[in-house]
Steps between C-alpha positions, in 0.01 A plus 500: 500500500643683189478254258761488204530322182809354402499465145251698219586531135372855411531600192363766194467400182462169289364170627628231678655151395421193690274426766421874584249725484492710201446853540750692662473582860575875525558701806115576532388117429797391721363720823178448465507099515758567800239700714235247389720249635607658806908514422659816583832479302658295166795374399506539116720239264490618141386248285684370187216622281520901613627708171640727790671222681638621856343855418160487574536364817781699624241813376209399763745453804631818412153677532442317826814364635294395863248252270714357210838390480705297245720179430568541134633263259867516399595626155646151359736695256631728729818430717332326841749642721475852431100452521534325865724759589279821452149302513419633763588861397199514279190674748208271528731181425528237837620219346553271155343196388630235274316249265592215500216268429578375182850261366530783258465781783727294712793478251637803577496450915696124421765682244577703787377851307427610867737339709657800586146710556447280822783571713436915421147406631613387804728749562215743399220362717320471118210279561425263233207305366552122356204384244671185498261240492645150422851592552479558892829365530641804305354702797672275741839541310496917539385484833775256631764654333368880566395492882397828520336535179071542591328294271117517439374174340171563297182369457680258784652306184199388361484369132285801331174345419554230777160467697365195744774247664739579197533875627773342788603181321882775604406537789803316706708710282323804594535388868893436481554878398384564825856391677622807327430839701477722231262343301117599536192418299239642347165359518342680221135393422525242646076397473563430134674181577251357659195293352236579759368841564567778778640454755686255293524198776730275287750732526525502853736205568779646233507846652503355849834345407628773298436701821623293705837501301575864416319639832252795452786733461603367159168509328359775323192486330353669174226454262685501128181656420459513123593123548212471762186274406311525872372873620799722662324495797500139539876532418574691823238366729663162446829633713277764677240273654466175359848317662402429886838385538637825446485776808506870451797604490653204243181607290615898501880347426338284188277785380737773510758494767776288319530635145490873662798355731658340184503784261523767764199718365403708824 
């Protein structure tokens, strides 16, 4: 089973803000942990905190197009329909994701700065990533009124930080997106929301629904690695062995299969 990771922040130079890990993860550090881990291929999403923004990334999936690929952040000064209109132009570049996690990131999404960005996408086939916790409803909105728009939900809307029975407090608002066909989600370390240790048992009854909602074939898993705070292996062995309820071929769809289908990266 080739084994891919849907979301890594790779990046250079500096350190990182938040609840990351510090030191850059290069190209070299980057491979290594994947092999280590067992994950053939990576998704990269520039983080905020790369000097090089979009660059770096777009750099590695350019030296080996089969194992990286990108969905790089929007230029939030730049006009958004040109950008959705040659995105995809740029080599290495699969698809765009969108922040939208805080009120202040959010302002510009509810004054309508990208209202005409969405439509473009759909026409497109742009895929685009939602870090929308707490505003799940906002999802909702673009998917109802864009029907063909593909939607990935990260972090499966979970407050950052969020950990025990407060990590899916959204949940039924998570689980209502799934009446919209376009709309997938991302179950990106998913361990670190749980209390107990590998192979996380608490989580089993929220996943189970979430599953049972969006089907296997509108889940895609990834690690969010510099985010992680369990080993990488335990990260993939969660989806790769640890779910009974999950058969072969939904497991292959989870742990690769989807987000290769989504962003067309043969």
């Amino acid at each position: 089973m080739e084994i891919v990771d849907a979301q890594v922040h790779a990046w250079s130079a500096g350190q990182s803000t938040g609840h990351h890990r510090r030191e850059p993860i290069t190209r070299e550090v980057l491979e290594a942990e994947m092999a280590a881990a067992g994950v053939s291929r990576a998704v990269l999403v520039p983080p905020l905190w790369d000097p090089d923004g979009n660059a770096y990334s777009l750099e590695l999936a350019a030296a080996a197009p089969g194992r990286f690929t990108v969905m790089g952040l929007p230029d939030p000064d730049a006009d958004p329909v040109a950008q959705a209109r040659t995105w995809l132009e740029q080599p290495g570049m699969t698809g765009m994701r969108f922040l939208f996690n805080t009120e202040e990131r959010r302002a510009p999404l509810l004054a309508g700065h990208y209202e005409e960005l969405w439509p473009v996408a759909e026409e497109t086939g742009l895929v685009v990533a939602l870090l929308i916790p707490g505003a799940l409803k906002l999802a909702a909105d673009l998917a109802r009124r864009f029907p063909g728009l593909r939607i990935i939900v990260d972090h499966l809307g979970v407050p950052r930080g969020a950990s025990g029975p407060a990590a899916f407090e959204h949940l039924p608002e998570l689980l209502a997106l799934a009446d919209f066909p376009g709309v997938h989600v991302k179950a990106a370390g998913v361990g670190d929301y749980a209390l107990d240790p590998y192979p996380f048992p608490s989580l089993d009854e929220p996943l189970r629904r979430i599953f049972g909602a969006f089907g296997p074939e509108r889940v895609v898993w990834a690690s969010d690695l510099s985010r992680l705070h369990h080993p990488y292996r335990q990260c993939v062995a969660q989806f790769a062995e640890a779910l009974p309820w999950l058969t072969g071929p939904e497991r292959e769809l989870v742990l690769g299969g989807n987000i290769r289908r989504l962003l067309a990266w043969t």
